[in-house]
C-alpha positions, 0 to 999 in steps of 0.5 A: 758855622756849618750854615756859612760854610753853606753860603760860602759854597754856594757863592763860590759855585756861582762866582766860578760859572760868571767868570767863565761865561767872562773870559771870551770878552777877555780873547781881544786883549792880548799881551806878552813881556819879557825881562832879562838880567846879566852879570859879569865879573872879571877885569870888570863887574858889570850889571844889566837888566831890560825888560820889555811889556806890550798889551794889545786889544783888537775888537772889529774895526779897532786895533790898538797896542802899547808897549813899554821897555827899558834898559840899564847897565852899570859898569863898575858902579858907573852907570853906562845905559840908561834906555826907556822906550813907550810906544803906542798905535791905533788902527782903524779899519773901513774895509779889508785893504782901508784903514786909518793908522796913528801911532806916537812913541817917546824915547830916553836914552842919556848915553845915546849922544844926541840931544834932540827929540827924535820924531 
């Protein structure tokens, strides 16, 4: 018993140094995200969530980021917004003032009014 707690140790003193000799490969990926929720009682109950989450990797030449995003109301247990969002762009840089960039992003929104897909 005292003999695997011994082993166990050890391959946690070793685990500890190789996840940090890892984490400068993990400083080209950034993220950030948020989220939101609102309640409101009266004449009217309504209800509201969004949330948002973008990632984002930068390596020399490269650039690239996505992001996600929705939102929801409900109005006395109807449902009022119903709102996606998915986004994502590349960039390519030759030099400091040259570059190549690509983006694409889709969009739902059942209550907006229009029908047509937006490019």
């Amino acid at each position: 018993m005292i003999q695997q707690r011994k082993w166990s140790r050890l391959r946690l003193a070793w685990l500890i140094p190789a996840i940090a000799c890892s984490l400068p490969a993990m400083a080209q990926w950034s993220g950030k995200g948020e989220a939101g929720v609102a309640l409101a009682t009266g004449n009217t109950d309504t209800k509201s969530a969004n949330a948002r989450v973008a990632v984002g990797y930068k390596s020399d030449a490269w650039e690239n980021s996505a992001s996600l995003a929705g939102n929801y109301v409900r109005t006395d247990d109807l449902t009022t917004a119903r709102r996606w969002e998915l986004g994502a762009q590349t960039r390519l840089n030759f030099r400091a003032h040259s570059f190549w960039f690509g983006g694409a992003r889709y969009e739902e929104d059942r209550f907006s009014g229009s029908t047509l897909p937006f490019w």
